[in-house]
Steps between C-alpha positions, in 0.01 A plus 500: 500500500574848626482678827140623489385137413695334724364750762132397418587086459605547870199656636314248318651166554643458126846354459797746454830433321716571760525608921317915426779775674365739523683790761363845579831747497362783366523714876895378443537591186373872578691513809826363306436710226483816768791423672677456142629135615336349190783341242493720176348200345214499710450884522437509118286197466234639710241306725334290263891433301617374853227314537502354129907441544435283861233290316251621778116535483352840586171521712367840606466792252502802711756445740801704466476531135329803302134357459235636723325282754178405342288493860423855493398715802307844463351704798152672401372813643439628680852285643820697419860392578756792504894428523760742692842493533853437348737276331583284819189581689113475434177499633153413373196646610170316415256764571087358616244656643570344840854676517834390342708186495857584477744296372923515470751369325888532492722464220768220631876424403356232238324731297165420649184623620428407862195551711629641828196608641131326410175701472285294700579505863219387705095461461399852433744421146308232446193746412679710232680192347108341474403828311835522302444124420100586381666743227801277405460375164757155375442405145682264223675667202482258221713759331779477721459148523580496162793665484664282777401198298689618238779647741585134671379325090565173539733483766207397778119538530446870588415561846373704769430563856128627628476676808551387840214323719332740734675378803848492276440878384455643843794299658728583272417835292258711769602396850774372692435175596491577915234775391295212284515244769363773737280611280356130449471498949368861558244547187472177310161581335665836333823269415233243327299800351796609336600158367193497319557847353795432352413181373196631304707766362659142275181444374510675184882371466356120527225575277768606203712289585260162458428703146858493378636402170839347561518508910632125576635505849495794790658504793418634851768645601474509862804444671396311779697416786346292815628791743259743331178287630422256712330139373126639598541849295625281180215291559262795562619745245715375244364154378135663457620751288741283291215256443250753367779743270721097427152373381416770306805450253520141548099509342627683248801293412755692637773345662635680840796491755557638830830663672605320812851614543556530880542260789134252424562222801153614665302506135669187364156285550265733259763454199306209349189659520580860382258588181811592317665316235791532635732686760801685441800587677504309793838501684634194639846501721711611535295806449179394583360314804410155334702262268420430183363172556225608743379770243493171281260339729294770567440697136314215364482491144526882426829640302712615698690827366846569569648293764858616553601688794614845371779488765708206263563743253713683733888415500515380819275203413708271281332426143509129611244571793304714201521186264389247769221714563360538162534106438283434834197727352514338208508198638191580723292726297557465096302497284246706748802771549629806317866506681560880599642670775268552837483786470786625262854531428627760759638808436774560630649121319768587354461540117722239341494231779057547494514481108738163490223341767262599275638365183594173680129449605358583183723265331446225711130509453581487153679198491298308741208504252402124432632369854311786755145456217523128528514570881215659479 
């Protein structure tokens, strides 16, 4: 059975032949490969050779490798978005009727774009994002779908990530989070109004989507963390809208996942009943707030993706603590679990001590084939 099956026999409750490892380093393998700290080895095997040398499973096709993202975004006219200025510097304009939003970004030590300063600032924003939104186009590209099947092959079902819930998108990609919770107390209809913009602006991408040759699983990638809301705004604005966009896939046999990679104490009760498949990257300690076992008892019978603390791949955590971790997921969560990192191998881990953690996990899920199925 290869990776892409084994991927699928998860998601669906069929047996696998062994405990499914299946890490996300690709951010540490550009990073490593950056700071030229990769072993020669590794440098001319590539991505997918390092991942096909560790024995690892591959899951998303257009992160840090060379395929396109397949959720495309287009701004129709009359909407135009003009870009000024240098190599360490930028700023984007989004020019609407209603004036401009004005967005900028800095160019940091690791090689990455950062938003330093966020276009919407308070409730007059909140008009020109609603009209931006109204001529904001997402779509799917079965094309490049396609070619990031064939880029990951059989290494792992291809995947994806669709775009972030309405309350997600404006608390993490238009406003600061001070300005959203204002927003929310000063002009709540507007902040509502908007919510709905954006989240028609998915329809066409849901419609496609629930069309699809060859789309098995999606994930929202939201990146929720219980200090970005409070109990009543997940209840009010994100389980709606993950019940209508979940349900659409799930109706059309798609399988889905959500990102829940921060501190999750407060949100720990709606786990069970999520309408996802399954939830990835949650972070128990000693990075996250809550142990293992009581994301156990709360997740219900959803897979749980990932599971490792990133922080144990860092050489200050001995590889025992890493191995004692991995054999209490397993314990608690296979054969409902694809074993990754929560949320992935850091990068600054140094490159031959985070490969030899790697390796070590990959084998032991190897060789505890019959034992951790029979557990299951």
């Amino acid at each position: 059975m290869n990776f892409r099956e084994m991927t699928l026999n998860v998601f669906a409750g069929r047996p696998v032949p062994h405990v499914f490892f299946q890490p996300r380093f690709e951010p540490w393998y550009d990073w490593q490969k950056r700071a030229g700290a990769l072993p020669d080895k590794y440098q001319k095997l590539g991505l997918l050779g390092t991942y096909d040398d560790l024995g690892c499973s591959m899951r998303y096709i257009h992160y840090y490798t060379p395929v396109p993202d397949p959720v495309v975004r287009e701004f129709l006219p009359p909407a135009r978005v003009r870009e000024e200025g240098d190599a360490r510097e930028q700023t984007i304009i989004y020019d609407t009727p209603l004036g401009e939003l004005v967005e900028r970004r800095r160019f940091t030590v690791d090689e990455t774009w950062r938003t330093v300063g966020f276009p919407v600032k308070n409730c007059d924003d909140l008009h020109k994002l609603r009209w931006l939104y109204q001529h904001t186009r997402y779509s799917f590209s079965a094309g490049r779908f396609e070619q990031g099947s064939h880029f990951v092959g059989e290494r792992g079902e291809p995947q994806f990530w669709v775009p972030k819930s309405p309350y997600q998108a404006l608390a993490l990609n238009w406003m600061t989070l001070e300005d959203l919770i204002y927003a929310l107390a000063d002009c709540p209809a507007q902040v509502e109004d908007t919510f709905r913009a954006i989240d028609d602006s998915y329809d066409l991408l849901y419609e496609q989507l629930t069309s699809a040759s060859g789309v098995r699983i999606v994930n929202f990638g939201e990146n929720i963390h219980d200090q970005l809301l409070s109990p009543r705004y997940f209840e009010r604005y994100l389980l709606p809208f993950w019940e209508k966009r979940a349900g659409q896939l799930k109706r059309a046999g798609i399988f889905s996942h959500v990102h829940i990679d921060g501190f999750m104490r407060s949100i720990l009760r709606y786990f069970a009943d999520l309408p996802f498949d399954g939830i990835e990257a949650l972070t128990p300690t000693p990075q996250g707030d809550v142990e293992i076992e009581e994301i156990k008892a709360h997740i219900g019978d959803k897979v749980l993706l990932d599971g490792i603390p990133a922080v144990l791949f860092l050489p200050w955590y001995p590889r025992e603590a890493l191995m004692e971790m991995v054999e209490r997921i397993v314990a608690l969560f296979h054969p409902r679990l694809v074993l990754g990192v929560s949320d992935e191998v850091p990068q600054g881990a140094p490159a031959d001590e985070a490969i030899e953690r790697i390796r070590m996990i990959s084998d032991w899920c190897r060789n505890h084939a019959t034992a951790a199925s029979h557990q299951g």
